[in-house]
KOLDRENGU-896843 format. One record per residue: z, x, y of N, C-alpha, C, CB in turn. Coordinates in steps of 0.1 Angstrom, whole numbers, padded with zeros to 4 digits, always signed. Each point is the difference from the previous one (the first is absolute). Glycine has a CB too. Layout:
ZXYZXYZXYZXY/...
This chain:
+0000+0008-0012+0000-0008+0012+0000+0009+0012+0012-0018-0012/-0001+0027+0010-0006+0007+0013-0016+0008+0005+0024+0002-0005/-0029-0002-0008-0010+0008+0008-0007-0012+0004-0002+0025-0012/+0002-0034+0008-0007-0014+0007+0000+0003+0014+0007-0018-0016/+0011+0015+0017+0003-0005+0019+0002+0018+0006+0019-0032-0003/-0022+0045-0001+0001+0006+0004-0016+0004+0013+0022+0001-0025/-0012+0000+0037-0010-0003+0012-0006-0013+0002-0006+0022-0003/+0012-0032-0001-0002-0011+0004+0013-0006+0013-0013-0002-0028/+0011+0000+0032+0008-0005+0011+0010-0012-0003-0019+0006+0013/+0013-0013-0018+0005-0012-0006+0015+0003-0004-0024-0007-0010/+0030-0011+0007+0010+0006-0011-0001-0003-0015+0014-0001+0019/-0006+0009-0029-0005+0001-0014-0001-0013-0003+0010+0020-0006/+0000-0032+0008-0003-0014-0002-0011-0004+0009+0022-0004-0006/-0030+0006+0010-0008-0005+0008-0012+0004-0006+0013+0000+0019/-0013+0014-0025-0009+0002-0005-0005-0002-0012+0005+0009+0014/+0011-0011-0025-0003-0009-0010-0002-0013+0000+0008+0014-0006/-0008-0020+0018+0001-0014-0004-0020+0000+0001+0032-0013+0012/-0036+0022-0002-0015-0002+0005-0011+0006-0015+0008+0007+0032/+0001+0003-0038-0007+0002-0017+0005-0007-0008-0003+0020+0000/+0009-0033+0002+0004-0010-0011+0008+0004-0010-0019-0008+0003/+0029+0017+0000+0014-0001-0007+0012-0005+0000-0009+0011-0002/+0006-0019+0018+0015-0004-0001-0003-0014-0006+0014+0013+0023/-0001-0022-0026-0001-0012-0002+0001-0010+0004+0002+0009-0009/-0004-0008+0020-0011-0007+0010+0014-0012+0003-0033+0005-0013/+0028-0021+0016+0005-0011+0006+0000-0011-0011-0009+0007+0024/+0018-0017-0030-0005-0010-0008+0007-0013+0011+0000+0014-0029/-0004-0027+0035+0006-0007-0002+0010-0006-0012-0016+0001+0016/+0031-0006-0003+0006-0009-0014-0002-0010-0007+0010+0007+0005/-0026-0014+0004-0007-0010-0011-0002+0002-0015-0010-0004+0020/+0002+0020-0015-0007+0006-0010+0009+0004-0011-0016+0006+0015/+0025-0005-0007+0017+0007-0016+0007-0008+0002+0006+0024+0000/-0008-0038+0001+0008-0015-0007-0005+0000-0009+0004-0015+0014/-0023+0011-0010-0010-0001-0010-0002+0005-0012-0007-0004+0016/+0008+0019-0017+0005+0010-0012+0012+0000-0006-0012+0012+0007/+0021-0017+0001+0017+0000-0008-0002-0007-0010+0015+0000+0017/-0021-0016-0014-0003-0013-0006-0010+0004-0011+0003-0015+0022/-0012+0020-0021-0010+0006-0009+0008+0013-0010-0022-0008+0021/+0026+0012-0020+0009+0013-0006+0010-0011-0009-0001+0024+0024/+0010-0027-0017+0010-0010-0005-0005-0012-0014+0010+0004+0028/-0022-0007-0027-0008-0010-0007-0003+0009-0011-0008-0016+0017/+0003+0028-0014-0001+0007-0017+0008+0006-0004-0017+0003+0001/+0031-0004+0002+0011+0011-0005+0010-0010-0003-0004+0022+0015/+0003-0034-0021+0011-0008-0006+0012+0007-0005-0017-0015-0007/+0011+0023-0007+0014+0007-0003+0008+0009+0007-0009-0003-0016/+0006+0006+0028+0006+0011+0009+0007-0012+0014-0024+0027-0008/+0018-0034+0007+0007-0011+0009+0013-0013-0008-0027+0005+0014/+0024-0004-0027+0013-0004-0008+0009+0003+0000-0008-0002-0009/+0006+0017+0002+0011+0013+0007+0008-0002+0013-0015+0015-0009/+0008-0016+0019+0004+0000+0013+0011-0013-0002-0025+0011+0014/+0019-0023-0019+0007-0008+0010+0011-0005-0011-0020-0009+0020/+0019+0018-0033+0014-0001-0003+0011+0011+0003-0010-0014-0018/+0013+0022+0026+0002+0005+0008+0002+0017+0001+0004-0024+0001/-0015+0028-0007-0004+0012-0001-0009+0006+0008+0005-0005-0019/+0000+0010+0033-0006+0001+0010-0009+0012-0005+0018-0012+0017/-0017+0025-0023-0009+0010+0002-0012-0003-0001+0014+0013-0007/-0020-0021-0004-0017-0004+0001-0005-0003+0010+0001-0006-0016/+0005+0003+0031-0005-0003+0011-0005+0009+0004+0011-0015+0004/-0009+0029-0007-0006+0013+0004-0019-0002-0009+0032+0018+0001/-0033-0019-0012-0012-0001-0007-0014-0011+0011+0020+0002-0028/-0009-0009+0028-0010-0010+0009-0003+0005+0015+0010-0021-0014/-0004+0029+0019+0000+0003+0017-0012+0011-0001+0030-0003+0008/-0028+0013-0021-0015+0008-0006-0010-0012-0005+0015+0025-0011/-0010-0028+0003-0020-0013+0000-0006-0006+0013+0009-0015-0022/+0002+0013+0029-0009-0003+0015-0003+0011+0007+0010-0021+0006/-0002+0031-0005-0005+0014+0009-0016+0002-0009+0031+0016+0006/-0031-0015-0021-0011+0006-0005-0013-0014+0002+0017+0021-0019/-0009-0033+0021-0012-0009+0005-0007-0002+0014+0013-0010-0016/-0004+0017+0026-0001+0004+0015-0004+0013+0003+0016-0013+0004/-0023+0021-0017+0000+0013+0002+0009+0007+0008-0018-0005-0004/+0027+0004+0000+0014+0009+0007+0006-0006+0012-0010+0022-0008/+0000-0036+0017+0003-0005+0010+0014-0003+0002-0021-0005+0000/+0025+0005+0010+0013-0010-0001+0011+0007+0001-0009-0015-0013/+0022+0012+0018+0018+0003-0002+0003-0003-0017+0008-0010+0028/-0007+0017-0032+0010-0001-0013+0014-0010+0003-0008+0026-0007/+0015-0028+0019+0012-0005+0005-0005-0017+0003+0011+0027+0012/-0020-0024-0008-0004-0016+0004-0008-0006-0011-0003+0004+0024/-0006+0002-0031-0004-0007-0014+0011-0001-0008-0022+0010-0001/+0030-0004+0002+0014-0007-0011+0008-0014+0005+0007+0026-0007/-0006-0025+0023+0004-0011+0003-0011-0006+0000+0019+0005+0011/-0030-0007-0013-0009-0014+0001+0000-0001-0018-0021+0002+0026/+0023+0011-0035+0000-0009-0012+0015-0011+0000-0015+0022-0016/+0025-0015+0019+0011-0003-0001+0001-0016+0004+0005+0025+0002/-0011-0026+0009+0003-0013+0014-0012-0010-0019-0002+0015+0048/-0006-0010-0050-0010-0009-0006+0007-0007-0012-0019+0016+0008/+0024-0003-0017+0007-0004-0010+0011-0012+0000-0007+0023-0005/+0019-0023+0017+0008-0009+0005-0009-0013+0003+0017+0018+0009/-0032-0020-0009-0001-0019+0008-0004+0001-0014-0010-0009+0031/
């Protein structure tokens, strides 16, 4: 990476975000929409959950990161699975 931004002015995030490595913006439409979709094919990992075995909520916060291509808070995709699983 450095020799990328080296004599570049820029800053290193700036410059990855412009070669397409950072991970960019998702709306939280777009990561309701995948929680909901993630959550619908992981029955047995959401069983788990809601008899009250919280660790598998980590499995699912990776199925949406790897469905968002890495998009997104890890902190806030747990609370939208979380907020989802409760209605």
């Amino acid at each position: 990476m450095m020799a990328i931004v080296d004599g570049d002015d820029r800053l290193p995030f700036v410059v990855a975000e412009a070669l397409g490595f950072s991970s960019g913006e998702v709306t939280e439409e777009e990561l309701k929409k995948t929680v909901v979709e993630v959550i619908e094919r992981n029955q047995k990992v959401v069983n788990k959950i809601l008899k009250g075995n919280k660790g598998p909520i980590q499995a699912l916060v990776g199925q949406v990161l790897k469905a968002t291509g890495r998009k997104g808070d890890p902190a806030k995709i747990k609370e939208l699975i979380e907020l989802q699983l409760t209605n």
